[in-house]
FIBASE-379370 format. One record per residue: x, y, z of N, C-alpha, C in turn. Coordinates in steps of 0.05 Angstrom, whole numbers, plus 5000, padded with zeros to 4 digits. Atoms other than C-alpha are relative to their C-alpha. Example, Ala and Ser with C-alpha at 12.3 -4.5 7.8 and 13.67 -1.06 7.14 Angstrom:
R    n_X    n_Y    n_Z   ca_X   ca_Y   ca_Z    c_X    c_Y    c_Z
R   5018   4976   5000   5246   4910   5156   5018   5024   5000
R   4984   4976   4999   5273   4979   5143   4985   5022   5014
This chain:
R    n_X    n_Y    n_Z   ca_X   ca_Y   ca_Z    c_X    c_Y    c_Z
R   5015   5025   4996   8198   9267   2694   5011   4978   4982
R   4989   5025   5017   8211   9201   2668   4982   4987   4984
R   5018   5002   5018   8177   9187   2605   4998   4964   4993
R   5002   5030   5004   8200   9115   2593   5032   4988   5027
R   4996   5017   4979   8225   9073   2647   5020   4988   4993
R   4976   5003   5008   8288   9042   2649   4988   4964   5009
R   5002   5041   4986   8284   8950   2644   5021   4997   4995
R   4983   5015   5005   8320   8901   2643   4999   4992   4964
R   5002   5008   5032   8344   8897   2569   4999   4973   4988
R   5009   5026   5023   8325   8843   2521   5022   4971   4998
R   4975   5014   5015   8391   8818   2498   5011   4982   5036
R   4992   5014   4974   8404   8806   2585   4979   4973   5006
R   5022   5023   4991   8334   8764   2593   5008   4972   4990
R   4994   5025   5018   8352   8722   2529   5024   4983   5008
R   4979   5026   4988   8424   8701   2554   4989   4985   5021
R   5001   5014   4973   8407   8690   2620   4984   4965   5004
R   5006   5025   5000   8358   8641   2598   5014   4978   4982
R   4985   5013   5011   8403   8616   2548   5020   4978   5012
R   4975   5010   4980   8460   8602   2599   4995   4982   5015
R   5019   5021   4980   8405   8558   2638   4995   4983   4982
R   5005   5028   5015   8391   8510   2580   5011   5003   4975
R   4981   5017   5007   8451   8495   2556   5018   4980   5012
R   4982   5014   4981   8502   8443   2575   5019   5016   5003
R   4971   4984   4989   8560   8465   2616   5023   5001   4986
R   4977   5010   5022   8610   8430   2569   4992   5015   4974
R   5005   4997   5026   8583   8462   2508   5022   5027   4996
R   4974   4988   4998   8652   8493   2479   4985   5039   4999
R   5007   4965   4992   8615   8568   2473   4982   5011   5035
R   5018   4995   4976   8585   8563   2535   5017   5028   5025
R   4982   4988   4983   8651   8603   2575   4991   5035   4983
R   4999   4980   5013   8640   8663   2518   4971   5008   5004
R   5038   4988   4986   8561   8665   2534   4997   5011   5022
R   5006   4985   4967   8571   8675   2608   5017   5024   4997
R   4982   4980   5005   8627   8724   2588   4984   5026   4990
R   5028   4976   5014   8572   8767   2548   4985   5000   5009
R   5022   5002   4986   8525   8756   2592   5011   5022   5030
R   4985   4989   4979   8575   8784   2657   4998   5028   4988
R   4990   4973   5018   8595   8840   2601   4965   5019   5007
R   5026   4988   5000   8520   8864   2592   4983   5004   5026
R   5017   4987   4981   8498   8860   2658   5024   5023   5020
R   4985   4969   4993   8553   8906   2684   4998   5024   4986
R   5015   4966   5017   8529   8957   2633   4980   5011   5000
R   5032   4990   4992   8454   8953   2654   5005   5009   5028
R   4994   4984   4983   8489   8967   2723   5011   5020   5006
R   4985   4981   5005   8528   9013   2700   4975   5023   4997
R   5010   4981   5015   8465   9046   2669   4975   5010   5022
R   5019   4985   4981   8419   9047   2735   5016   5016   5016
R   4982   4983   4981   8474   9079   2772   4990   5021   5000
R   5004   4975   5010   8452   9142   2742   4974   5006   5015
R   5028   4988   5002   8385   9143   2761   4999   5009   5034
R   5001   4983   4979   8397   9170   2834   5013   5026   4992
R   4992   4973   5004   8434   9232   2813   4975   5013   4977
R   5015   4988   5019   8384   9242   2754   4977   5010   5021
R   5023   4993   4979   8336   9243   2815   5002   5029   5008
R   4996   4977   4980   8360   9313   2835   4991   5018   4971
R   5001   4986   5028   8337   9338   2762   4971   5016   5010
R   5029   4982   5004   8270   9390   2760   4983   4975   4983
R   5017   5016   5013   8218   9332   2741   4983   5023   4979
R   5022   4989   5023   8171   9384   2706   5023   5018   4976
R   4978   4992   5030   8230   9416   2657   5013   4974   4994
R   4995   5023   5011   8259   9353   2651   4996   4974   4989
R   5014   5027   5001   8235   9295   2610   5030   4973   4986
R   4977   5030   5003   8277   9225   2610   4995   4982   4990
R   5007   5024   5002   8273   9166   2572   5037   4982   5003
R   4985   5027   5000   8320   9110   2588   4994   4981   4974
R   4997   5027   5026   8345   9057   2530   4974   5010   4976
R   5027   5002   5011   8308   9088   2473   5016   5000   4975
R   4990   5013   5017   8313   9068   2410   4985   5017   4969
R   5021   4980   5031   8291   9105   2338   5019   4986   4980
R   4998   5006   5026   8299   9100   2268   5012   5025   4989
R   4985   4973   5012   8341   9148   2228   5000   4997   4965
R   5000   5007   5029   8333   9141   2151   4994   4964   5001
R   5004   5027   4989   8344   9062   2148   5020   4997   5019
R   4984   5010   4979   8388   9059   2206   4983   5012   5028
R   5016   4999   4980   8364   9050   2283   5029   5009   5018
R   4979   4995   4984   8407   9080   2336   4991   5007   5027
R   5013   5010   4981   8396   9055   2411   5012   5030   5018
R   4987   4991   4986   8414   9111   2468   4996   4996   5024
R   5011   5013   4958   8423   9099   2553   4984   5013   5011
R   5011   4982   4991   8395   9159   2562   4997   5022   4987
R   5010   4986   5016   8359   9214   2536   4985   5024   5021
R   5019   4985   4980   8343   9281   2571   4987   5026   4990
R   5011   4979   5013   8292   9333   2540   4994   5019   5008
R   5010   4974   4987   8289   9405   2558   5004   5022   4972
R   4999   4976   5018   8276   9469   2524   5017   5009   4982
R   4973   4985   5009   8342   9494   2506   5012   4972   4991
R   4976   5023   5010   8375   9422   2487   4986   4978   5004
R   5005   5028   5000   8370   9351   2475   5028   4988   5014
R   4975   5011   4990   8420   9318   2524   5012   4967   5000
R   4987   5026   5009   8449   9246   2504   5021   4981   5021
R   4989   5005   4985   8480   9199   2560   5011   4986   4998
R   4986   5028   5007   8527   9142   2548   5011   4990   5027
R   4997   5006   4975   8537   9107   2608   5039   4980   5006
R   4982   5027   5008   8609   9061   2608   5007   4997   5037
R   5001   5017   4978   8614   9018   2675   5031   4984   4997
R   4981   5016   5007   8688   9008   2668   5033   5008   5020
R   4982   4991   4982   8741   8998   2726   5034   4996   4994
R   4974   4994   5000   8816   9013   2736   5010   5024   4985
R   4999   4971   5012   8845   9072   2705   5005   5002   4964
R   5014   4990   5034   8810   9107   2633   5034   5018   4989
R   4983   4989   5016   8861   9132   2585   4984   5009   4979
R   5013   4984   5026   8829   9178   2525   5020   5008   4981
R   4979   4998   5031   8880   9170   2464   4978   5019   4984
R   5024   4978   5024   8847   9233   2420   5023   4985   4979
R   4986   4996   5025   8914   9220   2366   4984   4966   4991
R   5004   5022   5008   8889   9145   2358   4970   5003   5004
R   5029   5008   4988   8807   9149   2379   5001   4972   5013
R   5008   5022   4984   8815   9094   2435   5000   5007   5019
R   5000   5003   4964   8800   9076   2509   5020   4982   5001
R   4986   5013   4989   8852   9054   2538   4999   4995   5035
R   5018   4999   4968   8835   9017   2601   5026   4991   5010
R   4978   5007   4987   8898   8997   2656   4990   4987   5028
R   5006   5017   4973   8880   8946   2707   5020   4981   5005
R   4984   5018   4993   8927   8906   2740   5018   4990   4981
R   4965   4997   5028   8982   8920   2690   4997   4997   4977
R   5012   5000   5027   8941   8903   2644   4986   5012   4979
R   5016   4984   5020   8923   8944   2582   4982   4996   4983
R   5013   5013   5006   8865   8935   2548   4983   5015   4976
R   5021   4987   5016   8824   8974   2483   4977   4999   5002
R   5027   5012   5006   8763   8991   2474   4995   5018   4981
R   5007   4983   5021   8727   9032   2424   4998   5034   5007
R   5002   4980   4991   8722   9104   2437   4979   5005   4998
R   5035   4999   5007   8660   9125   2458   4988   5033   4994
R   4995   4972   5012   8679   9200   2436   4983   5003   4971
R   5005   5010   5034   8666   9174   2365   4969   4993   5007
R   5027   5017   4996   8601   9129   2393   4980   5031   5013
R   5017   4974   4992   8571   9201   2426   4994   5021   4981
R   5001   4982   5023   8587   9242   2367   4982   4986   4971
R   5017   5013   5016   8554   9193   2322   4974   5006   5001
R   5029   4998   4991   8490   9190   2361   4987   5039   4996
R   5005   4978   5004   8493   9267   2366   4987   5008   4972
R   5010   5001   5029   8485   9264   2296   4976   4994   4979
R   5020   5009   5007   8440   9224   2287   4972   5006   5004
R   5028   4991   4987   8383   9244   2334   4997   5028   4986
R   5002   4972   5012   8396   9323   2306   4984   4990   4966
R   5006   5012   5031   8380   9286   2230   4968   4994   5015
R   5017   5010   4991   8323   9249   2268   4983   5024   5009
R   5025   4983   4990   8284   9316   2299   4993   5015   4965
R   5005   5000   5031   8295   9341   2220   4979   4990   4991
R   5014   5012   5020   8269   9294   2192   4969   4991   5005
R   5038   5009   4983   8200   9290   2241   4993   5031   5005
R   5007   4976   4997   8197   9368   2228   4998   5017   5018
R   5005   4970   4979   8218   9407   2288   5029   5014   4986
R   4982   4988   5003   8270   9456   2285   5028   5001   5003
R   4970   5001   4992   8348   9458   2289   4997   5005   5037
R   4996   5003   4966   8360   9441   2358   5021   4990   5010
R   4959   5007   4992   8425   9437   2405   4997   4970   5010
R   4996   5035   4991   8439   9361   2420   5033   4995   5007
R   4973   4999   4983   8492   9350   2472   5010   4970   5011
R   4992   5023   4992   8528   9291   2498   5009   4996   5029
R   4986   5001   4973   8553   9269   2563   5009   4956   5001
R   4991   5025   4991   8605   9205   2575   4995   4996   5032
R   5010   5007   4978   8585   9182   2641   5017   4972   5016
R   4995   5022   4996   8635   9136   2676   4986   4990   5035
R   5019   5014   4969   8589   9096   2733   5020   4994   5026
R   4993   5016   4972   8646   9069   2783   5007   5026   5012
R   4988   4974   4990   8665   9132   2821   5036   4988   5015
R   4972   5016   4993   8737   9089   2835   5015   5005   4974
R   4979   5004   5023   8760   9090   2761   5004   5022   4988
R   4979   4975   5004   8810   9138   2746   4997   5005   4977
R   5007   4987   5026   8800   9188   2685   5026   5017   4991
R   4975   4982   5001   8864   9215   2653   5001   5004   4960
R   4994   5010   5024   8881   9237   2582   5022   5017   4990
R   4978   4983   5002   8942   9272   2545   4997   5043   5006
R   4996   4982   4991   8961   9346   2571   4979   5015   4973
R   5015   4976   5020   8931   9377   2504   4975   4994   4997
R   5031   5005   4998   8860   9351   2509   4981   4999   5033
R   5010   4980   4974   8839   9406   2555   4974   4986   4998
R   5034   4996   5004   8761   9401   2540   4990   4971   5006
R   5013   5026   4992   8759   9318   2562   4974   5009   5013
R   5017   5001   4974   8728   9337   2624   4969   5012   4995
R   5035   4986   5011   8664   9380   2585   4987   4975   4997
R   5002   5023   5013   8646   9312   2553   5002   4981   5019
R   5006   5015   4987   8668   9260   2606   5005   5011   5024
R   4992   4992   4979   8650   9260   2675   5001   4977   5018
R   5007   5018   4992   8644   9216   2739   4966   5001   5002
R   5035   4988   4989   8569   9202   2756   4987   5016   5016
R   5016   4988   4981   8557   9236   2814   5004   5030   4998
R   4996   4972   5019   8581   9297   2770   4975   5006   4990
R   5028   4991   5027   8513   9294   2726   4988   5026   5016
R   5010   4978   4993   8477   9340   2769   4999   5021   4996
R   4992   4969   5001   8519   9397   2770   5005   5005   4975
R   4990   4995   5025   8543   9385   2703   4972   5006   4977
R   5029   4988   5016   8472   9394   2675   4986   5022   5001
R   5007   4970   4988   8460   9452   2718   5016   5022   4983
R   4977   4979   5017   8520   9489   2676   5003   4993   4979
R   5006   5013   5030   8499   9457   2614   4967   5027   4994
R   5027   4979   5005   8434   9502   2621   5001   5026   5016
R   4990   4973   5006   8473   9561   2652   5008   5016   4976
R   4992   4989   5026   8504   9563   2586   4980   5000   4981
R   5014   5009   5029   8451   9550   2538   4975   5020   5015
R   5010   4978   4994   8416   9617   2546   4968   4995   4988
R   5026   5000   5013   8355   9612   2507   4987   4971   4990
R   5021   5010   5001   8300   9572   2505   4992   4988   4964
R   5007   5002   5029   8292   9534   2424   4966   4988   4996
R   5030   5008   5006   8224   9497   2438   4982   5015   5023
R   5013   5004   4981   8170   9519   2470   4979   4974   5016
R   5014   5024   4990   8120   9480   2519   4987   4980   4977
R   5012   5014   5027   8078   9464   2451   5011   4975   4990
R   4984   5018   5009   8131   9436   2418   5017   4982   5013
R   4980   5023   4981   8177   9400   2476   4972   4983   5000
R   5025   5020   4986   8104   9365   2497   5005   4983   4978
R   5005   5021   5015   8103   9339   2425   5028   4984   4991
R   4979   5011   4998   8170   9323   2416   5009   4981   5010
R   5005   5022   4978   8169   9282   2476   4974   4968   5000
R   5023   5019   5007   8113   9247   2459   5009   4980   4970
R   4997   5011   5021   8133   9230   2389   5024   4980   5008
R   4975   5015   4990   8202   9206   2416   4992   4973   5009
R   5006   5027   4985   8163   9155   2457   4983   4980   4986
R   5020   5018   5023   8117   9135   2398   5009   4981   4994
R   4985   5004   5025   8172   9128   2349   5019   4972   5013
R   4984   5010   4989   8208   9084   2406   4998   4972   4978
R   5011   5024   5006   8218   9011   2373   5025   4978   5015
R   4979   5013   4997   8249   8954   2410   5012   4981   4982
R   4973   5020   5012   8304   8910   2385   4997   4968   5005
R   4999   5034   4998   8291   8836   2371   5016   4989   4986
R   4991   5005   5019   8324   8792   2347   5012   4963   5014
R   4992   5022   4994   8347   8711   2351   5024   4992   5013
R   4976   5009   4984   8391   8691   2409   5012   4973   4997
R   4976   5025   5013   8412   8626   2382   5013   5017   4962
R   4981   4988   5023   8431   8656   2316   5027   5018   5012
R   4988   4977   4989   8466   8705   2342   5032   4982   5006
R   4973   5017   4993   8515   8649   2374   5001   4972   4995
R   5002   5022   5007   8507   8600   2325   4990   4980   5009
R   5016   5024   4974   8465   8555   2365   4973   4993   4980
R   5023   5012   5009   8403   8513   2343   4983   4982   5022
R   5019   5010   4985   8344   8484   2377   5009   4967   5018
R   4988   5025   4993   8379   8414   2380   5019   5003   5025
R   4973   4993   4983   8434   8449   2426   4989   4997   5030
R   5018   4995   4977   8382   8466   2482   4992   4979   5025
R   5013   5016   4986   8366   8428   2541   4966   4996   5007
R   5032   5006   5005   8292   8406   2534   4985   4993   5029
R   5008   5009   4977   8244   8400   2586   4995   5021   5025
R   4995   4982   4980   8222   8434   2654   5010   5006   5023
R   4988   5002   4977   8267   8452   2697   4999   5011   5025
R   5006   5002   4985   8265   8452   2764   5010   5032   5018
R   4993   4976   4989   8266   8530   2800   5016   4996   5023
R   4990   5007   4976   8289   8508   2860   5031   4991   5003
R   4969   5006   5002   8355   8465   2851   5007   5007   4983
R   4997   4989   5032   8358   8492   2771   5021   4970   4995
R   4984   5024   5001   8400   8427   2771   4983   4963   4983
R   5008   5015   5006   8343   8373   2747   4971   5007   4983
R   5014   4990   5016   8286   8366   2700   4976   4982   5018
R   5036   5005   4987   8205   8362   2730   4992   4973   4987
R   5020   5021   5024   8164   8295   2716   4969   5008   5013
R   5035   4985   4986   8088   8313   2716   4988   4965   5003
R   5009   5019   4987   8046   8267   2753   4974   5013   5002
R   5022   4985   4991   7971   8278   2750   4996   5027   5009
R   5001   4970   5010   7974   8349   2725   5019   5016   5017
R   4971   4982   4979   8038   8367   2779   5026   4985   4993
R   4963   4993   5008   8115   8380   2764   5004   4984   5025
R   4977   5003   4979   8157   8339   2807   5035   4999   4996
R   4963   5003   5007   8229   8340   2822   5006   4975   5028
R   4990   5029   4982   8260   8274   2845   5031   5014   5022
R   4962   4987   4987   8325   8318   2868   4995   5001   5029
R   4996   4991   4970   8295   8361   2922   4979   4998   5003
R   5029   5008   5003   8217   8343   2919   4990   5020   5000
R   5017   4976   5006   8189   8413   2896   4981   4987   4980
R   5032   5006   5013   8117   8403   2875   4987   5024   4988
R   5010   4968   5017   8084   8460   2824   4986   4987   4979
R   5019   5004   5023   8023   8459   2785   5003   5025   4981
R   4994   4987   5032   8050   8515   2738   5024   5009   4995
R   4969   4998   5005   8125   8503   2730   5002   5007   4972
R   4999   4996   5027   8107   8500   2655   5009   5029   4995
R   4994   4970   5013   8108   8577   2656   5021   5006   4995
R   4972   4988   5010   8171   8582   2667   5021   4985   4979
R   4997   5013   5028   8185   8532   2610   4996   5014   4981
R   5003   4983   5026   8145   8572   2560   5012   5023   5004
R   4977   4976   5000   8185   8637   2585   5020   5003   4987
R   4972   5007   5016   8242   8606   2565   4992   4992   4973
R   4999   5008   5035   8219   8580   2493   4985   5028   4987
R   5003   4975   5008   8193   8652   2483   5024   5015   4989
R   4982   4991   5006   8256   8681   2491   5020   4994   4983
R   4971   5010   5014   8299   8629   2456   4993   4992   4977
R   5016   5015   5035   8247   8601   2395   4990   5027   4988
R   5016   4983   5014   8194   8654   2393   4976   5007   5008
R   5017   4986   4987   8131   8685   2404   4970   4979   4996
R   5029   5011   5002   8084   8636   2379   5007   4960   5001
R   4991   5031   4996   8075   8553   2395   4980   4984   4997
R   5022   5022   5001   8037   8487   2387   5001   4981   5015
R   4991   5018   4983   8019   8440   2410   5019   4976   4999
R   4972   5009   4992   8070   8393   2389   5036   5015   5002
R   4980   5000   4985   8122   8441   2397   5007   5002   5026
R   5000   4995   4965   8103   8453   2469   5013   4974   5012
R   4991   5025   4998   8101   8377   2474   5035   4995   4997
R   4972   5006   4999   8175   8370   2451   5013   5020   5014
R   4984   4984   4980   8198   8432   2487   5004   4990   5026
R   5004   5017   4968   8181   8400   2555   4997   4977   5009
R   4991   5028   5002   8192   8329   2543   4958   4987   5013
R   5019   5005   4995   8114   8322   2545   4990   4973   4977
R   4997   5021   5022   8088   8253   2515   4971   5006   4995
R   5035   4995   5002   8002   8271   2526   5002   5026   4980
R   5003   4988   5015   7972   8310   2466   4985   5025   5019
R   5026   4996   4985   7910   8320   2515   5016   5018   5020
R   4993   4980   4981   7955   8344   2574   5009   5037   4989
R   4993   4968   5017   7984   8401   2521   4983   5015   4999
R   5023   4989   5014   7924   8421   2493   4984   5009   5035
R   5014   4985   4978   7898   8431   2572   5023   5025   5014
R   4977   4984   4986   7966   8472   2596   4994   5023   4984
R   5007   4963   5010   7958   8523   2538   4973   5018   5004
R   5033   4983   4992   7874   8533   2546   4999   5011   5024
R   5001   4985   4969   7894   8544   2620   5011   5034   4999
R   4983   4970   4996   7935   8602   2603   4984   5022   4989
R   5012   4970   5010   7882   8645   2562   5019   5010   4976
R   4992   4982   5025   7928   8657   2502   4986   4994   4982
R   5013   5001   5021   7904   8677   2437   5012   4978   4983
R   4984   5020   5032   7912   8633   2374   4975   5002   4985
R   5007   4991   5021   7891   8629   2312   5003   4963   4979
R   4998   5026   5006   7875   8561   2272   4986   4982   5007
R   5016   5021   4984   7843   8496   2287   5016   4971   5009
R   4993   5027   4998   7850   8429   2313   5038   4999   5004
R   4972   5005   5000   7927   8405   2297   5021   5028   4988
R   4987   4976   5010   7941   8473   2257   5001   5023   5024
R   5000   4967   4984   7927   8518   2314   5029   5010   5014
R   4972   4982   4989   7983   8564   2334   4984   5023   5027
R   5008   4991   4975   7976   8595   2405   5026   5023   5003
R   4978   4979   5001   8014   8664   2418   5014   5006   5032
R   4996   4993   4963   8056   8677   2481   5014   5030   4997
R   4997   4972   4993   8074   8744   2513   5010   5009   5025
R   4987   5002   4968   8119   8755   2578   5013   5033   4997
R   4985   4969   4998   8133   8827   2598   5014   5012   5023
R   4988   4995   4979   8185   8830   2644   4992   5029   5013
């Protein structure tokens, strides 16, 4: 069964709205969409999976997608996570076309597309890490030595897997996707005995999902960016090309004449993602090129969020859960 659900990750929401209010000219703007392209071919990379995982025994198998723990002071994110009796199984997903090369004497990927060679990190190293880590992690939350296994997972079933003649054992380790199935089926041919029982997998599972914590963190820092950089104001869903003027409590757009009495939302969506979780009313006002104190102060009481404060101090909290 599937314990935690697989989203759209964090780091994709934040560009995306990033990439929408900035200017086009802005010289990082080509490297934003670039990491933005990058990351969402890896969240496609990472649902690929979830039709073959479909053929798994839901009641022996429990799954969390993108989960995230704590390990001493270090946090270590994984794509996939699959819990049964006999093993903890670890999935690394890589969404990467033309033909894979596996350097064991150097630890690299070597990718070959259109003549072109290309590094990347080995994710040999990045699986064996995690291995490590989560084994330390059931330690240190008091269950018992338990097997923790890995699986490279390449998503395109087009891109070619090759590596030198003496690194027989690739293929244990990486497969294509529509391999997982079988390859899990003979993952628990081999692994004879049973280390937790129901008791302990239930709580295991459970704690795993407790202990989950997501990953925040400031998407203008991140790429040097500041509030000043931003295009201000609400823009228009429809053409995404012009910014709304409100007119007796409605958004208009002079472009293509879309009319909306709560375009704002998707204004504060965006200053969630890219400022923060909590707002006022004059920053609402300058976020959305609003000049009325009165109209502010009626847009946030409409919405029902909490706050905390009075009068000009009050701070109002927002909350969007994709």
């Amino acid at each position: 069964m599937i314990v935690k659900q697989r989203k759209v990750p964090l780091t994709i929401l934040k560009l995306r709205v990033l990439a929408r209010r900035l200017p086009p000219n802005l010289p990082r703007m080509a490297f934003i969409i670039n990491d933005l392209k990058k990351k969402e071919a890896g969240y496609k990379g990472e649902c690929s999976i979830d039709y073959p995982l479909g053929f798994l025994e839901p009641e022996s198998h429990f799954i969390f997608h993108d989960v995230r723990l704590q390990e001493q002071a270090r946090f270590f994110q994984l794509d996939t996570l699959i819990m049964t009796k006999k093993f903890g199984l670890i999935i690394e997903v890589k969404n990467i076309t033309g033909m894979l090369f596996f350097d064991h004497h150097f630890n690299q990927l070597i990718r070959t597309k259109d003549g072109v060679e290309s590094a990347f990190p080995d994710p040999l190293i990045q699986v064996s890490r995690q291995e490590e880590q989560l084994k330390n992690w059931f330690l240190e939350h008091g269950f018992p030595a338990f097997p923790i296994l890995s699986l490279i997972v390449i998503s395109n079933p087009q891109t070619i897997i090759r590596t030198s003649p003496e690194n027989r054992k690739l293929h244990f380790k990486v497969i294509h996707r529509d391999a997982l199935p079988a390859k899990i089926k003979q993952i628990e041919h081999m692994m004879k005995e049973s280390i937790l029982d129901d008791k302990v997998l239930k709580k295991a599972v459970r704690i795993i999902n407790k202990q989950h914590i997501d990953a925040d963190f400031s998407i203008l820092e991140r790429y040097s960016l500041t509030e000043e950089d931003l295009i201000k104001g609400v823009i228009c869903g429809n053409c995404n090309s012009h910014q709304l003027l409100r007119r007796h409590g409605t958004w208009l757009c002079n472009q293509c004449g879309l009319s909306s009495k709560e375009a704002h939302i998707h204004a504060l969506r965006d200053y969630f993602y890219l400022i923060g979780a909590t707002i006022t009313n004059r920053q609402l006002r300058d976020f959305i090129n609003l000049s009325s104190a009165s109209a502010a102060t009626r847009i946030l009481q409409s919405l029902n969020l909490t706050s905390s404060g009075a009068n000009k101090g009050r701070v109002y909290s927002l909350f969007f859960d994709e």
